[in-house]
Residue frames relative to the residue before (quaternion, step in Angstrom):
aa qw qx qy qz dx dy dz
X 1.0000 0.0000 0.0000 0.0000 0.00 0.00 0.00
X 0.3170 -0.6775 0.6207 0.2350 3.51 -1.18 0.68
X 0.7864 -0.3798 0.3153 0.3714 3.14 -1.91 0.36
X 0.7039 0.4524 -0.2582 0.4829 3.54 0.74 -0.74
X 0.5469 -0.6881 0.3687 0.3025 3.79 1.31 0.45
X 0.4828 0.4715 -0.4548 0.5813 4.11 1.48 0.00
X 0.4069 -0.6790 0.5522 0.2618 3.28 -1.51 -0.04
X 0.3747 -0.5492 0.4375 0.6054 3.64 -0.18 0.89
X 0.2125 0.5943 -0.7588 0.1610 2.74 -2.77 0.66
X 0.2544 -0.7731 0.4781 0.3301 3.07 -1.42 -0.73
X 0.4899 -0.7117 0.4914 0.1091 2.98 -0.51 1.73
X 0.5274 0.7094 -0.4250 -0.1948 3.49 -1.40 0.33
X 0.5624 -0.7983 0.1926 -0.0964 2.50 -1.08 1.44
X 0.5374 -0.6985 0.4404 0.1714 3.68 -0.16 1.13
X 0.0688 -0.7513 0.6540 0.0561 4.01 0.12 1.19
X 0.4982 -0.5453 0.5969 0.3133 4.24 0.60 -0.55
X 0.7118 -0.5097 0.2417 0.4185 3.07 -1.70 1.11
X 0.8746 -0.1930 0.2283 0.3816 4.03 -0.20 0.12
X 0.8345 0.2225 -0.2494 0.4380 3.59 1.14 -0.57
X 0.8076 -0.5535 0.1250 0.1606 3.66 0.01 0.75
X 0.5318 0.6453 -0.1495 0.5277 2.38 2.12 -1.76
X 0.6610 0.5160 -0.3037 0.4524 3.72 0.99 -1.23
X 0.6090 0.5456 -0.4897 0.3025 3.52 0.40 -0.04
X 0.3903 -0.6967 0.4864 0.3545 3.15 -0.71 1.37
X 0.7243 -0.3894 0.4667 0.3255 3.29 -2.02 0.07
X 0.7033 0.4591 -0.3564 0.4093 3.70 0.55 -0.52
X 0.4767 0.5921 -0.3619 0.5396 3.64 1.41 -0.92
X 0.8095 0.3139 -0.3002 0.3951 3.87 0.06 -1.01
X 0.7428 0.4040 -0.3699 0.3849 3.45 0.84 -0.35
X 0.5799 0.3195 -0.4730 0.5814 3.98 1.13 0.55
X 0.6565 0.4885 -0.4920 0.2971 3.21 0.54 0.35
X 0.4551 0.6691 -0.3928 0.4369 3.27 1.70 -0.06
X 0.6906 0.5609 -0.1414 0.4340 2.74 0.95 -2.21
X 0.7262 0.4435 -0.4266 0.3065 3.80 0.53 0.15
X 0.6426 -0.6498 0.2078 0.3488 3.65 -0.82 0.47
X 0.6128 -0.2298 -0.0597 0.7537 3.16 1.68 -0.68
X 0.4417 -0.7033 0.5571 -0.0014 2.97 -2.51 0.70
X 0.0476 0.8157 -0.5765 -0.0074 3.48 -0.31 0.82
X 0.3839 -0.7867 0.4785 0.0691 3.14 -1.39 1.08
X 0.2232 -0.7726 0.4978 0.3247 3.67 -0.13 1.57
X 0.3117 -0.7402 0.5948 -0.0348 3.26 -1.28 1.28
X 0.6295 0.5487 -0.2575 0.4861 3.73 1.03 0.64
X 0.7206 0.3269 -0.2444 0.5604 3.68 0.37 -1.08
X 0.8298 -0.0873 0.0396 0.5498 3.49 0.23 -0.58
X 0.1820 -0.8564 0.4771 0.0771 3.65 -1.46 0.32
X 0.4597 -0.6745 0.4599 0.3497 3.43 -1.35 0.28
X 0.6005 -0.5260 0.4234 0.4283 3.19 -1.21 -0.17
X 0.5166 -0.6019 0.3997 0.4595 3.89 -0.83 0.16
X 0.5660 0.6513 -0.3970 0.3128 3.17 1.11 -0.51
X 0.7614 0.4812 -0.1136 0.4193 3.13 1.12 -1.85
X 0.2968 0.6789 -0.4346 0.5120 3.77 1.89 -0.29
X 0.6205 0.7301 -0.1570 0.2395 3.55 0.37 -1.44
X 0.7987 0.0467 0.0208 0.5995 2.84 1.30 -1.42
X 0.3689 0.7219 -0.5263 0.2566 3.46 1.15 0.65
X 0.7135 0.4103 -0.3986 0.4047 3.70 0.94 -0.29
X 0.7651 0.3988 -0.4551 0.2202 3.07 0.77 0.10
X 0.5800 0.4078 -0.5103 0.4867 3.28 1.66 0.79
X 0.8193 0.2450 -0.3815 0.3511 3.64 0.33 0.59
X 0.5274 -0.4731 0.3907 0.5876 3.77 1.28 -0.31
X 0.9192 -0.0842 0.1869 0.3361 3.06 -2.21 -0.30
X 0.1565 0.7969 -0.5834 -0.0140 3.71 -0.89 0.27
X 0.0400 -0.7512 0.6505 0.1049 3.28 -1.10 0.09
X 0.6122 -0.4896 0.4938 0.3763 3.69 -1.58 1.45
X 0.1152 0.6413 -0.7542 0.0819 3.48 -1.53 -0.22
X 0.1987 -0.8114 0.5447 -0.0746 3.67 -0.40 2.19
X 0.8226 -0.2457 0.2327 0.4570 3.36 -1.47 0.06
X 0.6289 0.4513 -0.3962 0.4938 3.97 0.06 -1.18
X 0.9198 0.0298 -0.1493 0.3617 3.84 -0.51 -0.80
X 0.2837 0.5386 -0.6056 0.5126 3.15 1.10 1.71
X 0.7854 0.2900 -0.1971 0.5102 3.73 0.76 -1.02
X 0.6958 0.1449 -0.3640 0.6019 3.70 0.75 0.17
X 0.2722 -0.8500 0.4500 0.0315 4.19 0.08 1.14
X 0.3212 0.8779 -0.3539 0.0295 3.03 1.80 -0.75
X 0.7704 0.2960 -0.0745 0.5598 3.55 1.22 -1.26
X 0.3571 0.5432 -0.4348 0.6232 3.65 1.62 0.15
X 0.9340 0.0123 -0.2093 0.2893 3.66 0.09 -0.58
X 0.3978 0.6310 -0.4857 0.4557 3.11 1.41 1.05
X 0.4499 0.4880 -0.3761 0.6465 3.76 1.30 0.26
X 0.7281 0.4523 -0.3310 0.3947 3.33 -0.02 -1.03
X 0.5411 0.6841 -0.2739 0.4052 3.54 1.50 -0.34
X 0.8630 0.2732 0.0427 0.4229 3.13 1.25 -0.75
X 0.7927 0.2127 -0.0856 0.5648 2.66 2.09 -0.46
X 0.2817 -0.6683 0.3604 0.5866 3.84 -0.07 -0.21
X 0.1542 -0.8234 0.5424 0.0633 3.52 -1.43 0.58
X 0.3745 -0.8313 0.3951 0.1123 3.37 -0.65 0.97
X 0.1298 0.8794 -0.4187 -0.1856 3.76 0.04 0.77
X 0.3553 -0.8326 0.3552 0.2333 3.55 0.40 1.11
X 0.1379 -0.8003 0.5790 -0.0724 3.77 -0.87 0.87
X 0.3183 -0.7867 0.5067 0.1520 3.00 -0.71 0.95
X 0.7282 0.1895 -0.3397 0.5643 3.88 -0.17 1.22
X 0.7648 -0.2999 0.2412 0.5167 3.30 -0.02 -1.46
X 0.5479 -0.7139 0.3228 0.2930 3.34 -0.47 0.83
X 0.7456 0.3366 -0.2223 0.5305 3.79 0.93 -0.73
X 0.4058 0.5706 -0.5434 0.4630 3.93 0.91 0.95
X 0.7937 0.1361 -0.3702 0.4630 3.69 0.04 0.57
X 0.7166 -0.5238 0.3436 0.3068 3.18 -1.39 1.36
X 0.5685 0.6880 -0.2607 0.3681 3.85 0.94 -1.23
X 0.5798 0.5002 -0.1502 0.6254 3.67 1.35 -1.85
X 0.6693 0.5477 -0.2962 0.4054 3.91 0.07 -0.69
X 0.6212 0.3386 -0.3129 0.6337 3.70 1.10 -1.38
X 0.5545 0.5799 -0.5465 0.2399 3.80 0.17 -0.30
X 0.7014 0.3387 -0.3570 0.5157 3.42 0.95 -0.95
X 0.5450 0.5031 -0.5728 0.3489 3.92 0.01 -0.51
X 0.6108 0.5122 -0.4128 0.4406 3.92 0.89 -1.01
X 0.6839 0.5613 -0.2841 0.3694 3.62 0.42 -1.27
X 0.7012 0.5737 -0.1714 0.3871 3.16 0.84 -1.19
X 0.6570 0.4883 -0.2457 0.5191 3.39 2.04 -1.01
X 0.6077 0.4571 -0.2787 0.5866 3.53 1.51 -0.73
X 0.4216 -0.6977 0.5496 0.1830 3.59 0.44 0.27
X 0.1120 -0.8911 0.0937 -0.4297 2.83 1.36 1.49
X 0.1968 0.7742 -0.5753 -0.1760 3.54 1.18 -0.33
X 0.3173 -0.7026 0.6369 0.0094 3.20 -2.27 1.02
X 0.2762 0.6776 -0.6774 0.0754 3.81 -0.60 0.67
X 0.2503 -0.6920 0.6732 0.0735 2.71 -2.39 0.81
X 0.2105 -0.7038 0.6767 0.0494 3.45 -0.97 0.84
X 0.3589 -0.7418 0.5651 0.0405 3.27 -0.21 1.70
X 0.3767 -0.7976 0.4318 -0.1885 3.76 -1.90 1.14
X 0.5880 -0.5766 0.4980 0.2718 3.70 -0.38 0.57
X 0.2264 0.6790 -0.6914 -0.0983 3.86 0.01 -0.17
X 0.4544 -0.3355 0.6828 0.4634 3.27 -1.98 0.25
X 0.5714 0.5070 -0.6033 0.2294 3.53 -1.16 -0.52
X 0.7769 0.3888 -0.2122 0.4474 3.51 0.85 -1.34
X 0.4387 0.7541 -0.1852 0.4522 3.02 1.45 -0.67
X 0.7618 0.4140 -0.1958 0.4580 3.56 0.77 -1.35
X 0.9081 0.1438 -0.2378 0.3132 3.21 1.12 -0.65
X 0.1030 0.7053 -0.5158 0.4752 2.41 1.05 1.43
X 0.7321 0.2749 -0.2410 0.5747 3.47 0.27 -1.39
X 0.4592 0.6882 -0.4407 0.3482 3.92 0.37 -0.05
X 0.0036 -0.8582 0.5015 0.1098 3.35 1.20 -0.97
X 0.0537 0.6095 -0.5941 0.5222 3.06 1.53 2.08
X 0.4078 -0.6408 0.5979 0.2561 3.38 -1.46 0.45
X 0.4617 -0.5817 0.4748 0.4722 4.31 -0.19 1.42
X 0.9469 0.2021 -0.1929 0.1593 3.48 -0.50 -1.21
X 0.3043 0.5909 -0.5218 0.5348 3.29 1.17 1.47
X 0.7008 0.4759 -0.4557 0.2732 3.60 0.78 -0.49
X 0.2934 -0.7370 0.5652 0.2264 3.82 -0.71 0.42
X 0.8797 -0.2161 0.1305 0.4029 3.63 -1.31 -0.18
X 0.1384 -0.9042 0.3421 0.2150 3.56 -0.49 0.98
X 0.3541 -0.7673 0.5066 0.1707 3.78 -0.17 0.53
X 0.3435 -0.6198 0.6939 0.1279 3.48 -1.90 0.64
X 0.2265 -0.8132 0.5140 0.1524 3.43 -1.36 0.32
X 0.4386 -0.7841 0.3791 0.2215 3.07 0.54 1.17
X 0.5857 -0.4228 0.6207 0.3049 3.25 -1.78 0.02
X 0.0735 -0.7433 0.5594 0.3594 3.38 -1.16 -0.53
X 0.2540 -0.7685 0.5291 0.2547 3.54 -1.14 0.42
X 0.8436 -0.1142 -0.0058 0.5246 3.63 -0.47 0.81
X 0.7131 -0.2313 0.0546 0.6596 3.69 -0.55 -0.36
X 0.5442 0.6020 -0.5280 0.2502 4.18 0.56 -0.62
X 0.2095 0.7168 -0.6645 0.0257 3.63 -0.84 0.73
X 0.1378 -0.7085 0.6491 0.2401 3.86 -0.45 0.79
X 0.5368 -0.6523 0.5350 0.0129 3.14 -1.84 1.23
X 0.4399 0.7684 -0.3778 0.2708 3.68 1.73 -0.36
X 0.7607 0.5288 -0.1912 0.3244 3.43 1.01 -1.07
X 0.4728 0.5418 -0.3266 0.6134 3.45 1.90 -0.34
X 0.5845 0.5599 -0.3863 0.4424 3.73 1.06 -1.32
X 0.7472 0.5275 -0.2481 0.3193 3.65 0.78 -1.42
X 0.6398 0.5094 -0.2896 0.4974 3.55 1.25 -0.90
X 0.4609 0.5891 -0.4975 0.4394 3.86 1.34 -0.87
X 0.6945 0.6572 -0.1856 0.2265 3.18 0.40 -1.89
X 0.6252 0.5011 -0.2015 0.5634 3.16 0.99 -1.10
X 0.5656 0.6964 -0.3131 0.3116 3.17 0.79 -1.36
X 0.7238 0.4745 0.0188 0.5006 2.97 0.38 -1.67
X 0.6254 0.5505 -0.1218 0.5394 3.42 0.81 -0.46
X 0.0623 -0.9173 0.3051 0.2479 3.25 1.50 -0.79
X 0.1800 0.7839 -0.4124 0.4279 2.96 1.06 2.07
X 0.4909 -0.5246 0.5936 0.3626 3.69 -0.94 0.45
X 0.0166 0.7102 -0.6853 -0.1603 2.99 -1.09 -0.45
X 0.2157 -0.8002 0.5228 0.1998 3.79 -0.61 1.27
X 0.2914 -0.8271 0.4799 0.0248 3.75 -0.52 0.91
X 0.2218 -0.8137 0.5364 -0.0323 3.53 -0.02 1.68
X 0.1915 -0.7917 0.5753 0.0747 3.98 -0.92 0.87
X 0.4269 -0.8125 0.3306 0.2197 3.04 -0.54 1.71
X 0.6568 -0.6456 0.3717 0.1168 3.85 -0.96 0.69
X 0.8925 0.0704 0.0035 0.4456 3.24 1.02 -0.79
X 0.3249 -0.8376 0.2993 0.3215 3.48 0.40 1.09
X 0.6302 0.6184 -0.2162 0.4168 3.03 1.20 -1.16
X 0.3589 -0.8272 0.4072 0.1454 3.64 1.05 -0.25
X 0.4881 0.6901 -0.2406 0.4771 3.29 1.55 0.21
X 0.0922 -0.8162 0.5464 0.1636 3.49 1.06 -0.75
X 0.5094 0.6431 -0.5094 0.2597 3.51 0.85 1.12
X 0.6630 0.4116 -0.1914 0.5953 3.76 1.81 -0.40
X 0.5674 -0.5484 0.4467 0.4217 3.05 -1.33 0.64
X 0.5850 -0.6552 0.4004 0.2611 3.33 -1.38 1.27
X 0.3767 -0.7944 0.4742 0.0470 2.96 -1.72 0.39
X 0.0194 0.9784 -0.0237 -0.2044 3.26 1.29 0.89
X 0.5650 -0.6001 0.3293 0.4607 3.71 -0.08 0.97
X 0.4786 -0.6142 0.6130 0.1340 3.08 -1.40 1.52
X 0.6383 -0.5421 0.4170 0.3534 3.47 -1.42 0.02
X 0.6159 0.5732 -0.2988 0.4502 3.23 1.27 -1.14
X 0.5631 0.5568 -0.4331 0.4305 3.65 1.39 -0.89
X 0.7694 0.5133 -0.2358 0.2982 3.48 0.61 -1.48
X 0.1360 -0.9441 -0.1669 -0.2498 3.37 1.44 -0.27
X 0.8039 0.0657 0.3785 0.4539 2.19 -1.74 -2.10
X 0.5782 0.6407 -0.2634 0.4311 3.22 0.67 -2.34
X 0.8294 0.3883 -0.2444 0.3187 3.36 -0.04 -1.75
X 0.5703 0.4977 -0.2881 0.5866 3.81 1.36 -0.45
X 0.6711 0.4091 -0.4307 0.4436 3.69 0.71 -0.16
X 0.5237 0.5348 -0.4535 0.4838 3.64 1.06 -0.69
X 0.7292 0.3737 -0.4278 0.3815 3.43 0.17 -1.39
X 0.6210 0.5729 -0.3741 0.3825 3.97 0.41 -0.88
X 0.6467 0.5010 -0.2082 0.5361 3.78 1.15 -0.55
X 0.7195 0.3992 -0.2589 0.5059 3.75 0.99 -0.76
X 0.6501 0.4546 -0.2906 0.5350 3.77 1.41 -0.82
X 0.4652 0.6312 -0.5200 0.3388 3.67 0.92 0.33
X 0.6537 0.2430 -0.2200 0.6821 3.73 1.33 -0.73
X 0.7490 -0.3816 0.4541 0.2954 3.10 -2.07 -0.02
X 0.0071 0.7715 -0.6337 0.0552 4.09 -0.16 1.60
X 0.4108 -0.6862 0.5579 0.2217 2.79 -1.81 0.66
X 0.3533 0.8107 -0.3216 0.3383 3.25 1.43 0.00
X 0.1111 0.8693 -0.4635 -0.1313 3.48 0.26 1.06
X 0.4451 0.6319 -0.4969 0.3945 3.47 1.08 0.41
X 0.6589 0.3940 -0.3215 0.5543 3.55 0.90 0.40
X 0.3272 0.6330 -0.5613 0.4209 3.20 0.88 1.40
X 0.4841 0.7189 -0.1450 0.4772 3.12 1.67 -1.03
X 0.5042 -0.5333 0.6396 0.2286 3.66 -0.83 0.18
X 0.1672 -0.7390 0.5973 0.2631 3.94 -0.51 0.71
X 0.4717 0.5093 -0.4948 0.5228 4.20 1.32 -0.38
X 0.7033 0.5195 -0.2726 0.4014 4.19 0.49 -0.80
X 0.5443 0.5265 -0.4560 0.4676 3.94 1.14 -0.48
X 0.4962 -0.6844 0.5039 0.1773 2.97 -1.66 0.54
X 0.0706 -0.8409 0.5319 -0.0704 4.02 -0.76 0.97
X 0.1396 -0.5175 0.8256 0.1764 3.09 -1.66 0.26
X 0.2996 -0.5819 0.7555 -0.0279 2.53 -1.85 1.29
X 0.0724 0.7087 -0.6975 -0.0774 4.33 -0.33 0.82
X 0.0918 0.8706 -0.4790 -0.0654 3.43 -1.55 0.69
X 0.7364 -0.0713 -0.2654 0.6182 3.64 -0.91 1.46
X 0.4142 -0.7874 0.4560 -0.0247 3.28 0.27 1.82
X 0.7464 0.1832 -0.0928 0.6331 4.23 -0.90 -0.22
X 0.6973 0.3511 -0.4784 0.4020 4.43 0.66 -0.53
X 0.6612 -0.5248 0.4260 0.3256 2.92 -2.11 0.16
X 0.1908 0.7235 -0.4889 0.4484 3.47 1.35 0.92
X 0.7080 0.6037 -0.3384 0.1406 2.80 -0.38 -2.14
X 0.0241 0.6901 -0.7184 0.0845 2.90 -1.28 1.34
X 0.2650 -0.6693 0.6935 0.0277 3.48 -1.60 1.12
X 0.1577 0.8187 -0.5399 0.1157 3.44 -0.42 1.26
X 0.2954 -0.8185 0.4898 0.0535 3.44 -0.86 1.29
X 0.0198 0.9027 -0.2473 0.3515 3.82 -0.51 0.91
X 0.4622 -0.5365 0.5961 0.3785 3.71 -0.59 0.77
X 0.5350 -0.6128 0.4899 0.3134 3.88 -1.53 0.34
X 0.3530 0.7613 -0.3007 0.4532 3.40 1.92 -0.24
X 0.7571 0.4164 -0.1060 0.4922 3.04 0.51 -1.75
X 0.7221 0.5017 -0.2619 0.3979 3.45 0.52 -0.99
X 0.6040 0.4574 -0.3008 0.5792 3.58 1.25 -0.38
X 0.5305 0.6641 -0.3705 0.3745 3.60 0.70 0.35
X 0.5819 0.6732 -0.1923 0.4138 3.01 1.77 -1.11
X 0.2351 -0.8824 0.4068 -0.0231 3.40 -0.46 1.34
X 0.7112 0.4878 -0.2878 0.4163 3.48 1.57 -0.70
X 0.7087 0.5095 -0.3401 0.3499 3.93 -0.90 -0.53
X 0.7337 -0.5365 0.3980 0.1243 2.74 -1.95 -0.06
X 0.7911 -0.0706 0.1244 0.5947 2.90 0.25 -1.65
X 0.0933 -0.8060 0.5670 0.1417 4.02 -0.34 0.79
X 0.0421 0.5957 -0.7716 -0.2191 3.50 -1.53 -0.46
X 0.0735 -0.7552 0.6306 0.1632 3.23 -1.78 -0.13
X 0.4243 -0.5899 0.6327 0.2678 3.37 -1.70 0.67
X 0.1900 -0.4918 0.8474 0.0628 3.58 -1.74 0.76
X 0.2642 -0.7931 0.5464 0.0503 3.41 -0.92 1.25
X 0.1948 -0.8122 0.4983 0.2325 3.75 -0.80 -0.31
X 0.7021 -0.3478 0.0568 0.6187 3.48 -0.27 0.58
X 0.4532 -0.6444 0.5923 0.1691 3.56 -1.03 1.11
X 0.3234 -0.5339 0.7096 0.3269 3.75 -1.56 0.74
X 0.7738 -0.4283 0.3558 0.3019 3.29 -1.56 -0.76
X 0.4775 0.5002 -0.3751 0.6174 3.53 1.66 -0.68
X 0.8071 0.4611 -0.2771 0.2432 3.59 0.61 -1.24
X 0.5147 0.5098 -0.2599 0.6385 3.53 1.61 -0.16
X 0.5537 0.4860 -0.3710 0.5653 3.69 1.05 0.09
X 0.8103 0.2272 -0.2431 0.4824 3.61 0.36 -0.91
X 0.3843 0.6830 -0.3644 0.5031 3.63 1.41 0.10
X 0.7399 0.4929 -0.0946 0.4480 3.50 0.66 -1.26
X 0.5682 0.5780 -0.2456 0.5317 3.52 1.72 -1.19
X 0.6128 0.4212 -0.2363 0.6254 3.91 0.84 -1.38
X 0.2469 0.6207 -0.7127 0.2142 4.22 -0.03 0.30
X 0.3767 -0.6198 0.6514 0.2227 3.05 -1.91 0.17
X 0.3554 -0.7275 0.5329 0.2459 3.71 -0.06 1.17
């Protein structure tokens, strides 16, 4: 045991969907209790606001970006000797990156703990007042980088579609694709577009995709934004309409699939006046 009563390792640790308050009480007290804390500053983020006041509910911290998340070398040569906190916004084992951490630990003989999180994701559909187990596979919308735009995520929401599945819809963070700067999160209007370029790129050949008979500006959405904050807005809506939206922070959105009746009720509640 170390002075601080954790055993060295590497802690990580679930901060909740974005506002603080949600962090459970166990999450803040090993995060005290660890020696130092770095905050993963790439897969997902806080507000600047809520940055603000993270030290004064756990101590010191320092950012820590994609590169020495995927090469850990000196992330887990500390973690050798001390406990170490790597702080995450939602839940810690939702990105693919957080997962190879333990297989590494586990070779270095390493100790490994998680302190489970709040994600928005669950969060959203929740406030969506979608039914969870209609929703089907959930997808990101990338940036593009020069002419490269992959077409998989429009493919994935068809799918579902058809399938008669929601499909929750995650907006990608960092234009630059590099996970070396704080992110930059995609706007609705960005996401969209994107989604009308895919469909313009797949209807150049022969698709089976009949949900892209449909106008993608004409599908129906929820748009949820800066989730858990006193912001948050749930808005319901043509994808037209929802790309109009000018205010917040961080957004995601649902692409529904045929609606039961409760669901076309609470669909109808979240309108855009």
């Amino acid at each position: 045991m170390t002075e601080t009563g954790l055993p060295a390792g590497l802690w990580l640790i679930g901060l909740g969907p974005g506002n603080l308050e949600y962090m459970s009480k166990y999450a803040n007290d090993i995060a005290n209790a660890c020696s130092k804390r770095f905050l993963e500053g790439y897969t997902a983020i806080l507000p600047p606001e809520q940055e603000e006041m993270l030290e004064d509910l756990i101590g010191d911290w320092e950012r820590i970006m994609r590169p020495d998340v995927e090469n850990p070398d000196n992330l887990l040569k500390l973690a050798k000797e001390v406990p170490v906190a790597l702080l995450i916004v939602g839940d810690p084992m939702q990105a693919t990156t957080h997962v190879d951490l333990e297989s590494r630990c586990d070779e270095l003989g390493i100790n490994f703990n998680i302190v489970p999180g709040i994600t928005a994701t669950a969060l959203a559909v929740s406030l969506s007042g979608l039914q969870s187990y209609r929703f089907g596979r959930q997808v990101t919308i990338p940036f593009s980088y020069g002419d490269y735009l992959p077409c998989s995520p429009l493919e994935m929401i068809c799918n579902n579609y058809e399938n008669n599945l929601h499909t929750l819809v995650l907006l990608d963070l960092d234009p630059t694709g590099m996970g070396l700067d704080k992110p930059t999160p995609m706007k609705p209007n960005e996401a969209v577009s994107l989604l009308q370029k895919m469909a313009d790129k797949i209807l150049l050949e022969p698709s089976q995709l009949k949900r892209l008979d449909d106008p993608v500006n004409e599908w129906s959405g929820i748009l949820l934004t800066d989730i858990s904050m006193e912001e948050q807005k749930v808005l319901a809506g043509s994808l037209s309409q929802l790309s109009k939206f000018k205010g917040g922070w961080i957004h995601c959105m649902i692409i529904p699939a045929s609606m039961n009746q409760n669901e076309l009720e609470a669909f109808q509640r979240r309108m855009i006046v």
